[in-house]
N, C-alpha and C positions, 0 to 999 in steps of 0.2 A: 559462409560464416567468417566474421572478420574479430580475431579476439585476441587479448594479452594482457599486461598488467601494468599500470601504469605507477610513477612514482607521484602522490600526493604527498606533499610536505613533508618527507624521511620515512613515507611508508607507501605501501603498492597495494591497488585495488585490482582485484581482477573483475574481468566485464568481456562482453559478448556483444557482437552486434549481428542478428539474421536479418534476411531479407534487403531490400533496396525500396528507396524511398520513390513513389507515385502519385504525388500529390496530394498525400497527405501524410501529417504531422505523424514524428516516429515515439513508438510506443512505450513509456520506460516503466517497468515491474519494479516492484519492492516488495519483500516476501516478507513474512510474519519474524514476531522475534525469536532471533535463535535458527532464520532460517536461511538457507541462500539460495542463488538461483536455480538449482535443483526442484525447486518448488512448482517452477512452472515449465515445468518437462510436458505435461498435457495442454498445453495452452499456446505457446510461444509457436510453433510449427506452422499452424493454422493460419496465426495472426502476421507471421511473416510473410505470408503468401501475398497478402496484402498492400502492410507496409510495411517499415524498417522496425525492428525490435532491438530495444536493447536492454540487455538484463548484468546485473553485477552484484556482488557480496561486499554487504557489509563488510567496514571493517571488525575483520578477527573473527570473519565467521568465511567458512567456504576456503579460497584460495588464498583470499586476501587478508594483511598483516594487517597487527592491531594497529591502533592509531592510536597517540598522548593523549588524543582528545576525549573529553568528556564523553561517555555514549547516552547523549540526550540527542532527543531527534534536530533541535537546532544544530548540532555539528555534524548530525548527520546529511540534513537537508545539503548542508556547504558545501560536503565532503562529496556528494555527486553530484551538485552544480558546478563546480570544481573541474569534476570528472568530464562530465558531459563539454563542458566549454575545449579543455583541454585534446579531444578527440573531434573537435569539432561538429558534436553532432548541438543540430542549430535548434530552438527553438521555433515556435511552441510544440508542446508536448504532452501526449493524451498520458495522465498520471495513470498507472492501476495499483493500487497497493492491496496488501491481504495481511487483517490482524493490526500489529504495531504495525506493519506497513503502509497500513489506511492513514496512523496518525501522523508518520512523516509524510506523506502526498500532501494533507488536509493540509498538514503547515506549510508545504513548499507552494501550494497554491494562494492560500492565507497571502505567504510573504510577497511572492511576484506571481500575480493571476497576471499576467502580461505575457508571461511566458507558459501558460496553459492554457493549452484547447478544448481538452475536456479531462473529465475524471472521472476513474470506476472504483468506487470502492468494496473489497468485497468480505464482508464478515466484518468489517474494520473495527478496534475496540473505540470506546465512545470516549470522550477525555473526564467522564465523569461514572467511571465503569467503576473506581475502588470505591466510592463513597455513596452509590444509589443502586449498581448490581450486585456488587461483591459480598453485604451483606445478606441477602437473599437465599445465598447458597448452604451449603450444610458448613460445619466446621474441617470436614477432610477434606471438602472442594477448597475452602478456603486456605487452608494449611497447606495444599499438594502446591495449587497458585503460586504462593505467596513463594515457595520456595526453589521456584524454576527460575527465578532470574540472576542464575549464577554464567550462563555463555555472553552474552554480549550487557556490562551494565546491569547493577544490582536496580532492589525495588525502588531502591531510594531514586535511581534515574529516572526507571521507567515513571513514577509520578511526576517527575521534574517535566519529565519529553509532555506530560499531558497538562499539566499544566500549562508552559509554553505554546500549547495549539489552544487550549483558553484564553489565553492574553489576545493570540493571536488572532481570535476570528473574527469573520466580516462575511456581509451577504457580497458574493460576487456574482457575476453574470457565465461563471464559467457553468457547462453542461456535466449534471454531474448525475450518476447514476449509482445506485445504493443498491446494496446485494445481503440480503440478510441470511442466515439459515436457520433453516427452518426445524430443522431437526436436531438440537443440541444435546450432545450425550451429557448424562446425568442432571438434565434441565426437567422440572416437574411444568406444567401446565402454565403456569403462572409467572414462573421465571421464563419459559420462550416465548410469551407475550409481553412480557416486559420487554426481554432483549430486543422483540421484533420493534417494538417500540422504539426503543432509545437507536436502533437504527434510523427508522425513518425519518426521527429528530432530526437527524443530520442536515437534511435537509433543508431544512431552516435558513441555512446559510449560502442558500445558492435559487439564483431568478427560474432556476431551467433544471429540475429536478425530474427524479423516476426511483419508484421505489419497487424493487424486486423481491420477492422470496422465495428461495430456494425451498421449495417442499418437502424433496429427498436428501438433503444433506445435512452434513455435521459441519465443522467447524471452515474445513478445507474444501469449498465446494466447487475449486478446481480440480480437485480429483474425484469428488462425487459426482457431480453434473459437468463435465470439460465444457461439453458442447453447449450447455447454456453459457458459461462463462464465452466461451468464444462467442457466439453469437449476440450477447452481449456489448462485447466489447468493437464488433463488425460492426453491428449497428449504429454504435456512438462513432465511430470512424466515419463510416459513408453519412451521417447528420450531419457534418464538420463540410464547409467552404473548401476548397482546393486550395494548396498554397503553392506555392513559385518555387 
């Protein structure tokens, strides 16, 4: 394991790199909001046996110091392109995000699909989640929601970050793989068929799609199901061309 903290523009991210790269492209995680790379303690292990992984915290969450910048997923996308160039880990790059992690991937692909190989999205929220699921819910789902976005970036961001992946999209040709779960705590019948739904939407925007559902899990279906998620994410690996 090769890890430490890097200086970004008058602030330091911390990051991880396991495994060593064999021909194929290295794997970078982004965990949900509010989460850091702790999140993929069941996953990363596996998939390093592989290829190279690399995982790191947001800024102001985990190890790593806040940033001046904005916390909308546009400065975050930067802030570990940034990262990654700086550490020399090269492109292209199998995205996986989980949660708001899904919607920074979705955009850092959006922006430069040049420099992705493939993407797993897993749970990801949809960029049209407050105005077509959120009402769905009871009022203490919604109230509990609305008032968790005090760690990284209030609510007013997080619709800004989804917005920006609206502006932002386009069908690209990158390989991308959709992870929905299937078992959503406090979700009645109709609300998990919706969600299951407005996952597979996703798709939409990509030539080379797969739509999965987690049958046994809740929200985190890297630690409900690991070994789906790994196997998952093996199999978009070994799909991928060998690179140099």
């Amino acid at each position: 394991m090769n890890g430490s903290r890097l200086n970004i523009n008058s602030f330091y991210l911390d990051y991880k790199i396991y495994g060593e790269l064999s021909g194929f492209p290295t794997v970078i995680m982004d965990a949900g909001y509010g989460d850091y790379s702790k999140a993929w303690e069941s996953v990363y292990p596996a998939i390093s046996k592989l290829t190279q992984v690399f995982l790191y915290d947001r800024a102001g969450l985990g190890k790593s110091e806040r940033s001046p910048n904005p916390r909308t997923s546009l400065f975050m996308v930067e802030e570990l392109r940034k990262l990654l160039k700086s550490k020399n880990v090269l492109p292209p790059y199998i995205l996986v995000g989980h949660s708001y992690g899904g919607v920074n991937m979705r955009l850092f692909n959006n922006l430069y699909p040049q420099e992705v190989a493939g993407l797993v999205l897993i749970d990801s929220t949809p960029e049209d989640y407050p105005e077509r699921f959120l009402p769905t819910m009871s009022n203490n789902f919604k109230e509990a929601y609305n008032k968790q976005f005090t760690l990284e970036g209030d609510f007013h961001e997080f619709k800004e970050s989804l917005h920006q992946l609206h502006l932002s999209n386009r069908v690209t040709d990158t390989p991308t793989i959709v992870m929905s779960a299937g078992k959503k705590a406090h979700y009645s019948k109709g609300s998990q068929a919706l969600w299951n739904s407005m996952q597979e939407e996703i798709l939409r925007f990509t030539t080379q799609g797969e739509f999965i559902v987690a049958e046994n899990s809740a929200h985190y279906i890297q630690n409900d199901e690991p070994l789906l998620v790994i196997n998952t994410i093996k199999k978009l690996i070994k799909s991928l061309p060998a690179i140099n």
